[in-house]
C-alpha positions as a Markdown table, in Angstrom:
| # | Residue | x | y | z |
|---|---|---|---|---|
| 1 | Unk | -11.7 | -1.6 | 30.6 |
| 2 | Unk | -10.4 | -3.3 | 27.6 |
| 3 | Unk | -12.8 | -4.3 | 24.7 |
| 4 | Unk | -12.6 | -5.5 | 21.6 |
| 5 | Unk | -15.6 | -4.0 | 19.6 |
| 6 | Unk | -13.6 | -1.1 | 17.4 |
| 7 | Unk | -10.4 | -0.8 | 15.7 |
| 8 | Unk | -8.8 | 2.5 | 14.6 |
| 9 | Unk | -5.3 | 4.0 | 14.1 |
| 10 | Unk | -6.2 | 6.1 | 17.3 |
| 11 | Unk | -7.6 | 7.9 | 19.8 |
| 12 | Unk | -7.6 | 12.0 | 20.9 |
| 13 | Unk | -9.2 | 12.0 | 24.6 |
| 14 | Unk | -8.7 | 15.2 | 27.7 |
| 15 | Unk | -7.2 | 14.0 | 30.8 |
| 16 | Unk | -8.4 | 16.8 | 33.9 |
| 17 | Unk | -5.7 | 16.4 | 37.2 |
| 18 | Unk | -7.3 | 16.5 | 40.4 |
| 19 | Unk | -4.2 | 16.7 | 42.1 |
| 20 | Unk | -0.8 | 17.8 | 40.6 |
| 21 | Unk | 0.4 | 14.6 | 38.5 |
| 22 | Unk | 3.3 | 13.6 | 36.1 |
| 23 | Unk | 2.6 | 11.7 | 32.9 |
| 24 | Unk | 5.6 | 9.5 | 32.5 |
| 25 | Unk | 3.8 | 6.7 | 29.3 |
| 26 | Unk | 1.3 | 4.9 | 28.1 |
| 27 | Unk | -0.5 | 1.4 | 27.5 |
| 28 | Unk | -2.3 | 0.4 | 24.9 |
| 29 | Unk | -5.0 | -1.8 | 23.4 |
| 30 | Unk | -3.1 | -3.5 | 20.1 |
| 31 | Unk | -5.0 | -5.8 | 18.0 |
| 32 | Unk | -1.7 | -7.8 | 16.0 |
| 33 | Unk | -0.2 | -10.2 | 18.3 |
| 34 | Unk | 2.8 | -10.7 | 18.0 |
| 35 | Unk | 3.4 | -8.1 | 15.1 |
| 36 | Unk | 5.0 | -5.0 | 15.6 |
| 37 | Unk | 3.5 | -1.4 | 15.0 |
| 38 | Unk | 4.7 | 2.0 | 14.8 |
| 39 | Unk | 3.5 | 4.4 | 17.3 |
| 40 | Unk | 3.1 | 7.9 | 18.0 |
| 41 | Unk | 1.9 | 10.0 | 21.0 |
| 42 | Unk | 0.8 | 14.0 | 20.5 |
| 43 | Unk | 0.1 | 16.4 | 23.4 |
| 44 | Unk | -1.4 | 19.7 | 23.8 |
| 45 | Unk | -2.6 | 22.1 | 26.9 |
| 46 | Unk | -5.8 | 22.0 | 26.8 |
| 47 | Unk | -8.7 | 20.3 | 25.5 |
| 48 | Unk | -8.5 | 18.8 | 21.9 |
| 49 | Unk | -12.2 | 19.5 | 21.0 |
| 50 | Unk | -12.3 | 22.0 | 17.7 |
| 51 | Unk | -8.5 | 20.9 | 16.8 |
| 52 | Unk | -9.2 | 17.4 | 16.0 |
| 53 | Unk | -7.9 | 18.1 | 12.7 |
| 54 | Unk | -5.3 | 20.5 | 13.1 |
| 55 | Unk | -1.9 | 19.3 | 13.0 |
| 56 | Unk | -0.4 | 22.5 | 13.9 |
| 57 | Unk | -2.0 | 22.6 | 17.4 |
| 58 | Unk | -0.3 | 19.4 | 18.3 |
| 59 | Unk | 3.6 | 20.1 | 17.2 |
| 60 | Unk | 5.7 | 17.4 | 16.8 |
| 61 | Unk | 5.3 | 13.7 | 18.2 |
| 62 | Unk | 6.6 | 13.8 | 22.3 |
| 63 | Unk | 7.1 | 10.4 | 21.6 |
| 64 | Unk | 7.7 | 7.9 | 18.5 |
| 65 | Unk | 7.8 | 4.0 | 19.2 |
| 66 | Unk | 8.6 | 3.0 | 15.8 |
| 67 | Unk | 8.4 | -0.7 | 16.6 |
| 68 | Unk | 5.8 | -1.9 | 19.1 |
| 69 | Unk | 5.1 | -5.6 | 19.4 |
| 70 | Unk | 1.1 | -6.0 | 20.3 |
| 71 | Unk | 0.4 | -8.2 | 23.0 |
| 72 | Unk | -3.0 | -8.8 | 21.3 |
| 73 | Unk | -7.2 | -8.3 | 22.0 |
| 74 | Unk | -7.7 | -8.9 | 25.6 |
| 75 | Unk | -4.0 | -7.8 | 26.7 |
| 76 | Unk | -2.3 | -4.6 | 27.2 |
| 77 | Unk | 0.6 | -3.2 | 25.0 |
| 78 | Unk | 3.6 | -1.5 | 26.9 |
| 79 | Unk | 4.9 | 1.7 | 25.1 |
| 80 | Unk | 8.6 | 3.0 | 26.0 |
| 81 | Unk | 8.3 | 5.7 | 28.9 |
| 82 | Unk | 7.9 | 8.7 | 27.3 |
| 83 | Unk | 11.5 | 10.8 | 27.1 |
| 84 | Unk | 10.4 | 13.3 | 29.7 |
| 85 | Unk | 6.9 | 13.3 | 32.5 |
| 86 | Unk | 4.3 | 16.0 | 31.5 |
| 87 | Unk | 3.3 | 17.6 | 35.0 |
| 88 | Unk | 0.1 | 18.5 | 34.8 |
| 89 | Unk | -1.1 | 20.9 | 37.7 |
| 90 | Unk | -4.4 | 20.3 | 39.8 |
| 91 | Unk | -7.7 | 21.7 | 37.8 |
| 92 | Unk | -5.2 | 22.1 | 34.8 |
| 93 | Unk | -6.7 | 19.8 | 31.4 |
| 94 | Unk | -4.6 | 18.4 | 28.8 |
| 95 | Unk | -4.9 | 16.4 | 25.8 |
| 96 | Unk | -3.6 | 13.3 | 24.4 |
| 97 | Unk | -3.4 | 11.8 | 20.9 |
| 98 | Unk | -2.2 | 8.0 | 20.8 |
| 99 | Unk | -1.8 | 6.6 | 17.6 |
| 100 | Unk | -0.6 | 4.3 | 15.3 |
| 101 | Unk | 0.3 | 4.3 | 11.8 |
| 102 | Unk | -2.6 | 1.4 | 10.4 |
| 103 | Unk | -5.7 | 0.4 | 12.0 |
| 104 | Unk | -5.1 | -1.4 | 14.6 |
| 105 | Unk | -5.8 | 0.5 | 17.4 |
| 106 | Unk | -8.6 | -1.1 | 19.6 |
| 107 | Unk | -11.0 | 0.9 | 21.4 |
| 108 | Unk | -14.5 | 1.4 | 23.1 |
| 109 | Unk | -17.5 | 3.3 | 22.4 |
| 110 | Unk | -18.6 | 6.5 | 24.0 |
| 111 | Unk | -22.1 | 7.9 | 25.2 |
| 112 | Unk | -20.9 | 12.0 | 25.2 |
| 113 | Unk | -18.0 | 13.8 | 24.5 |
| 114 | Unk | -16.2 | 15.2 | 27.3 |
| 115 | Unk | -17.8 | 12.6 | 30.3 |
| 116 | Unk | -15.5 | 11.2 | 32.4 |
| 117 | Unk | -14.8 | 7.6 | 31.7 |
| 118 | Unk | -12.7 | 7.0 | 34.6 |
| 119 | Unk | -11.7 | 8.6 | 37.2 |
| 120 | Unk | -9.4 | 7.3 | 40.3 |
| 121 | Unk | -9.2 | 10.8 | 42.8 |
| 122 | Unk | -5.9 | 11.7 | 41.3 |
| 123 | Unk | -7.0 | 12.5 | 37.7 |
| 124 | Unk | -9.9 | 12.1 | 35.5 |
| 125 | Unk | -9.9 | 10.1 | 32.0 |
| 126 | Unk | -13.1 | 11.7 | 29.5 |
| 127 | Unk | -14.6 | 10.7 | 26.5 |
| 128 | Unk | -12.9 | 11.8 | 23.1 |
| 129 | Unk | -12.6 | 10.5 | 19.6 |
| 130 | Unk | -11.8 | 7.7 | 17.2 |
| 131 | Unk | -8.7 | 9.4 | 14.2 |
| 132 | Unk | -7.7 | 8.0 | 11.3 |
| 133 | Unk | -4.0 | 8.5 | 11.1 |
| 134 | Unk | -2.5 | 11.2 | 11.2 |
| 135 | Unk | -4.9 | 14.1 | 11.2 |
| 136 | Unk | -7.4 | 12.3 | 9.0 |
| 137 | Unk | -11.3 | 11.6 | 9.5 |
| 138 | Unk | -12.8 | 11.6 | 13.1 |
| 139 | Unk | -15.7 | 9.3 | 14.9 |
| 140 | Unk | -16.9 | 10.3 | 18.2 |
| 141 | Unk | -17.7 | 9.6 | 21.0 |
| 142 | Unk | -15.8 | 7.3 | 22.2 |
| 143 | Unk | -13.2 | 5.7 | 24.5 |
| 144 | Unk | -9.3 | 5.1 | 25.1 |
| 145 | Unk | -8.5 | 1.7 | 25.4 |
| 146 | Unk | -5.3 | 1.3 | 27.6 |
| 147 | Unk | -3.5 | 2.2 | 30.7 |
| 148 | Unk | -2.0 | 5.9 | 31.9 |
| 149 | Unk | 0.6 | 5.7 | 34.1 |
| 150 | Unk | 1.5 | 8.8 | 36.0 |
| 151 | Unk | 3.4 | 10.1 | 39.2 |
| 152 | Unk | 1.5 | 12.3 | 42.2 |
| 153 | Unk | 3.5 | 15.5 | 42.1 |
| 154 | Unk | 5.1 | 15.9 | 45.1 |
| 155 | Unk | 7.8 | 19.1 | 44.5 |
| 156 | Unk | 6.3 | 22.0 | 44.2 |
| 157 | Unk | 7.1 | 25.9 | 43.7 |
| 158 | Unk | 6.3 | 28.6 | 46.1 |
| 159 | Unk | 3.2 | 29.0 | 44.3 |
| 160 | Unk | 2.2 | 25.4 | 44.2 |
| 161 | Unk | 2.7 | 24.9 | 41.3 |
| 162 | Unk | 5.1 | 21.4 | 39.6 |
| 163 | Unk | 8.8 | 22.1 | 39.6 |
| 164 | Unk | 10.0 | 21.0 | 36.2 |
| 165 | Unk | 10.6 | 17.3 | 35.8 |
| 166 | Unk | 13.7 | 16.1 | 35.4 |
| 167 | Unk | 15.2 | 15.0 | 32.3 |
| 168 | Unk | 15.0 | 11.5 | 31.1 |
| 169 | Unk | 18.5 | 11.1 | 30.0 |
| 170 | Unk | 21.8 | 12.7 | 31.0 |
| 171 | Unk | 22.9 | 16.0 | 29.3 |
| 172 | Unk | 25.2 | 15.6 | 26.8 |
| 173 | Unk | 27.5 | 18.6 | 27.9 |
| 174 | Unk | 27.8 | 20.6 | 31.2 |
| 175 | Unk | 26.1 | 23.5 | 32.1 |
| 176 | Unk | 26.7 | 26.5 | 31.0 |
| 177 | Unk | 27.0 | 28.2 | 34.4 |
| 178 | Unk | 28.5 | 26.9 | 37.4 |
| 179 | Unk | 26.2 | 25.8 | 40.4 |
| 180 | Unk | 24.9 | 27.7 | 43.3 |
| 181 | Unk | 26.4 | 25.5 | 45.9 |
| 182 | Unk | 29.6 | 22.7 | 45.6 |
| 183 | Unk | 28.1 | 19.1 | 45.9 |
| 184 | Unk | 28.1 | 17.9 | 49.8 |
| 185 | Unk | 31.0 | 15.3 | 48.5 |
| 186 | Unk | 33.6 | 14.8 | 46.4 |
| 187 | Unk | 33.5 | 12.8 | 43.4 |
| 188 | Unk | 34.6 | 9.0 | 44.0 |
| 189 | Unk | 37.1 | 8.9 | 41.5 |
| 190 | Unk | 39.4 | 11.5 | 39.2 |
| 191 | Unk | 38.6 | 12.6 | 35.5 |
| 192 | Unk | 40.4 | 9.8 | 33.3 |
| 193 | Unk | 42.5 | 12.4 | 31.2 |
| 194 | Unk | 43.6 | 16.4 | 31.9 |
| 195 | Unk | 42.1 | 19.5 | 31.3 |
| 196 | Unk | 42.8 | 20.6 | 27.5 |
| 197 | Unk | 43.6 | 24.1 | 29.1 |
| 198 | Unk | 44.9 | 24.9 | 32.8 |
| 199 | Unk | 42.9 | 26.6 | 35.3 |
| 200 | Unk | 41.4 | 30.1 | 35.3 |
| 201 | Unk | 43.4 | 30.8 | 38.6 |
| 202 | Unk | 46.0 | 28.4 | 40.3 |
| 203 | Unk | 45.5 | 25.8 | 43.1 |
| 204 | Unk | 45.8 | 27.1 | 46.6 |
| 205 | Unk | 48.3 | 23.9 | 47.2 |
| 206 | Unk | 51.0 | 22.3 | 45.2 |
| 207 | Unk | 49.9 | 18.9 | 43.7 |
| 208 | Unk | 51.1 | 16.3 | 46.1 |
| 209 | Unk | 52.8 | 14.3 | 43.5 |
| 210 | Unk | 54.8 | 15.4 | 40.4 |
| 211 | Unk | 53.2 | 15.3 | 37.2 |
| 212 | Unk | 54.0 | 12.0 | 34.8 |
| 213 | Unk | 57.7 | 11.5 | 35.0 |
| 214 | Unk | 59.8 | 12.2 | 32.0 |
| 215 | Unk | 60.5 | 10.0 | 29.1 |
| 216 | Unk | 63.0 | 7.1 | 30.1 |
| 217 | Unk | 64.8 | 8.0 | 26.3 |
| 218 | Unk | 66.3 | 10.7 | 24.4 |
| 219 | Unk | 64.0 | 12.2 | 21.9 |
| 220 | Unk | 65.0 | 11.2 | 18.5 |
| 221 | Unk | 65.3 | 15.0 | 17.3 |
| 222 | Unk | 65.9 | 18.1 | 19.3 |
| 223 | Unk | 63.4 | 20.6 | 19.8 |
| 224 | Unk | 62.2 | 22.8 | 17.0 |
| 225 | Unk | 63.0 | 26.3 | 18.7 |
| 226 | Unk | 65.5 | 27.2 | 21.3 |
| 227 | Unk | 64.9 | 26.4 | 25.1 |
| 228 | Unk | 64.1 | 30.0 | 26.9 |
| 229 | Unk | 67.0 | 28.9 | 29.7 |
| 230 | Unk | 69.9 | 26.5 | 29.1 |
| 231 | Unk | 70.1 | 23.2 | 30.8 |
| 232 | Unk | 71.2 | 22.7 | 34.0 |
| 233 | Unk | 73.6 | 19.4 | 33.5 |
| 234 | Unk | 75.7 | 19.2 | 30.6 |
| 235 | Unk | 74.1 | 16.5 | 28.3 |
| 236 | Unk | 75.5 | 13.5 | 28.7 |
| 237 | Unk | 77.2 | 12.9 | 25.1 |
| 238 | Unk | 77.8 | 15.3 | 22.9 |
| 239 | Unk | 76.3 | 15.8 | 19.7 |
| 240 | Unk | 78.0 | 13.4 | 16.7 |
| 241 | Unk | 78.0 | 16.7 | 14.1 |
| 242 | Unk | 78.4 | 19.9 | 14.8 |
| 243 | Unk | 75.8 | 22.0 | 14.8 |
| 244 | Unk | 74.9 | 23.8 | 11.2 |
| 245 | Unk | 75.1 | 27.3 | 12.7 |
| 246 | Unk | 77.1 | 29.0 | 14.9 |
| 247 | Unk | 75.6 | 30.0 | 18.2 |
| 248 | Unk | 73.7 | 33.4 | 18.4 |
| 249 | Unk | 75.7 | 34.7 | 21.6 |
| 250 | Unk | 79.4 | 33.8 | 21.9 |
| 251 | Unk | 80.0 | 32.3 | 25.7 |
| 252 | Unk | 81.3 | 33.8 | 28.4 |
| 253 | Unk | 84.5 | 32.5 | 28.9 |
| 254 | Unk | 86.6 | 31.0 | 26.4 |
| 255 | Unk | 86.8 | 27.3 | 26.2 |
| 256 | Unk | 90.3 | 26.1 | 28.0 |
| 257 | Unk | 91.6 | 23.7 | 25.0 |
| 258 | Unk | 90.8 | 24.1 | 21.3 |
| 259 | Unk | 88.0 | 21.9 | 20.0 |
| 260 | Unk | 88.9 | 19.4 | 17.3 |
| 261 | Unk | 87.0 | 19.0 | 14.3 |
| 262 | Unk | 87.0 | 15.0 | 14.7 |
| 263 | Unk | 85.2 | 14.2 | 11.3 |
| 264 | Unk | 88.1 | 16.2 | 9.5 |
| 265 | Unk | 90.9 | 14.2 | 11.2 |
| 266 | Unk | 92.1 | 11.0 | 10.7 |
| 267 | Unk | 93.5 | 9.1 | 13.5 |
| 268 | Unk | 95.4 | 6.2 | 12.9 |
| 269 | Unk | 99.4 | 5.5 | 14.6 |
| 270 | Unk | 99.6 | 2.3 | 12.0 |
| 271 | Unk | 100.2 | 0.3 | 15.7 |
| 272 | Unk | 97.4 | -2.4 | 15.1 |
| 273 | Unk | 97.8 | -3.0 | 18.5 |
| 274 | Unk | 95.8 | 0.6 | 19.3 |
| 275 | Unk | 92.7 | 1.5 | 19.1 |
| 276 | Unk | 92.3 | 4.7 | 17.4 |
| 277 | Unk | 89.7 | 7.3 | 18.8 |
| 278 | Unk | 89.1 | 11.4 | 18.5 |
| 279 | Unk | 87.7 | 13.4 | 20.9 |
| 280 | Unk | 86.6 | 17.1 | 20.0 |
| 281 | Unk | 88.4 | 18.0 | 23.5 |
| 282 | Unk | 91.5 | 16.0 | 22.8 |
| 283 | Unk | 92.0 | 15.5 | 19.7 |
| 284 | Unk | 93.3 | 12.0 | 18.7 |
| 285 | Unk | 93.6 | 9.4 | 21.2 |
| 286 | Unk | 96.0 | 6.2 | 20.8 |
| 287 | Unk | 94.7 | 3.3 | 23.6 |
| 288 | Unk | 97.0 | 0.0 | 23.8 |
| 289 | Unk | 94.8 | -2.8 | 23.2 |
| 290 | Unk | 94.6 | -5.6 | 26.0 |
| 291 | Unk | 97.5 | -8.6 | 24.9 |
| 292 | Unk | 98.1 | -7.3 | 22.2 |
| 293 | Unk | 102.1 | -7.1 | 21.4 |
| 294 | Unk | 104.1 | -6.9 | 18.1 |
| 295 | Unk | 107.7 | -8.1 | 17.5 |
| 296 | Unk | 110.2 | -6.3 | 15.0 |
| 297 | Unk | 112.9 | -7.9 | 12.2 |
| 298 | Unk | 115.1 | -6.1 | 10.7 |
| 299 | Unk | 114.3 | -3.1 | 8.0 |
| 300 | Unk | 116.4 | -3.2 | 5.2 |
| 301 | Unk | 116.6 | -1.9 | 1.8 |
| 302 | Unk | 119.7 | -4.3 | -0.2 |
| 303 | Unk | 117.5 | -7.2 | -1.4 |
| 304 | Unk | 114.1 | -7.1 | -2.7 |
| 305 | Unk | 112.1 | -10.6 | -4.1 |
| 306 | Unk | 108.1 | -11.2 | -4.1 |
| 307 | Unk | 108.7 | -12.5 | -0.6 |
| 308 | Unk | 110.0 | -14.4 | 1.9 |
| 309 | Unk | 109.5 | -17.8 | 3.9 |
| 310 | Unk | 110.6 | -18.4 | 7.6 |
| 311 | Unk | 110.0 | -20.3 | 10.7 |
């Protein structure tokens, strides 16, 4: 029941499970409509009675809702779920400490500590206290003003006893050890990229498909240390230089011409109708060049002049 008689930063009550529950958040009684407020939920086992104002028995916040826009008197105020359920196992009492920051908390007043306020056969809401924020001056009795919103356990141990909840968001890495049993499917689709390091122990089949064909061009420079094997193929052009050092074994056979040392040769017939060429496994080569022909006068050496006219 929602009143509007008291305001405080806060309230420390007990909840007592009749059955085994899960506490998954919170409502609450906000007098600024409209305005936001910053708030923050504690939670210890057992009751809070004699650690009202001990900060130490509470830990951290298991919840901080740093911006919280009130719905107002008369209306409730929906906080974020809380990151993970608290079970709470049948007979078992825990306690709660909503609060926020200034003094706008609205709640109810109490006839006797540790009555129970409310109570709707799955758990049991009692009497507590009014806190100044955080761990400040205390009024009691009195009474929670909100909403508790919870889960029936339904998992349960061998014992009885809550399985732990799950988590509220996804892990941020895998688990450290691999799982008991494989999943009853496969994944729907691939990882996006490959494994930074191969497999422990190799596949029991080939991959049906090769892996990511070659490139389509020559790499610009050759590789940094020598290939364990040669090639298979002769590459298709040889290199423009020769190589800076000779090779570290001599080859088997010897090579059937001599090489030529093209970039110390100059090949030129002075027929312009040739083209001019040098292979390192020929040597110079002199091609006639398509319709091209020359015609010859006569050499001769008995008259000389800066030159000559004809038709």
């Amino acid at each position: 029941q929602l009143s509007n008689d008291i305001k405080q930063a806060g309230n420390m009550f007990d909840i007592k499970a009749i059955k085994n529950v899960e506490i998954s958040g919170f409502q609450i009684h906000c007098d600024l409509e409209g305005e936001n407020v910053s708030v923050h939920i504690f939670m210890k086992k057992g009751t809070w009675v004699t650690f009202d104002k001990t900060s130490s028995a509470w830990g951290e916040a298991i919840m901080v809702a740093p911006e919280v826009q009130c719905a107002g008197g008369g209306a409730v105020t929906r906080l974020p779920d809380l990151p993970s359920r608290v079970p709470v196992k049948s007979g078992e009492t825990v306690a709660f400490y909503v609060t926020a920051e200034s003094k706008d908390l609205i709640y109810s007043s109490g006839t006797k500590v540790g009555d129970v306020y409310s109570d709707d056969g799955n758990l049991q809401i009692l009497e507590g206290n009014a806190k100044s924020y955080p761990f400040g001056a205390t009024w009691e009795p009195h009474i929670f003003n909100g909403n508790i919103i919870y889960f029936l356990g339904s998992q349960t141990d061998g014992d009885g006893s809550l399985t732990m909840p799950p988590s509220y968001y996804p892990s941020s890495q895998p688990s450290v050890m691999p799982s008991l049993q494989p999943s009853p499917t496969p994944s729907f689709v691939p990882s996006t990229m490959p494994l930074s390091t191969p497999s422990y122990v190799p596949s029991s089949e080939p991959s049906g498909l090769p892996s990511v064909a070659p490139s389509e061009e020559v790499s610009e420079k050759p590789s940094v240390v020598l290939s364990s094997e040669p090639s298979v193929t002769p590459s298709l052009m040889p290199s423009s230089v020769p190589s800076s050092k000779p090779s570290f074994k001599p080859s088997s056979k010897p090579s059937s011409k001599p090489s030529y040392l093209c970039s110390s040769m100059v090949c030129d017939d002075l027929d312009p109708c040739t083209s001019n060429t040098c292979q390192p496994d020929e040597g110079c080569i002199f091609s006639p060049l398509p319709a091209c022909n020359t015609i010859q006068t006569l050499f001769s050496v008995d008259h000389h002049q800066a030159g000559n006219m004809f038709d």
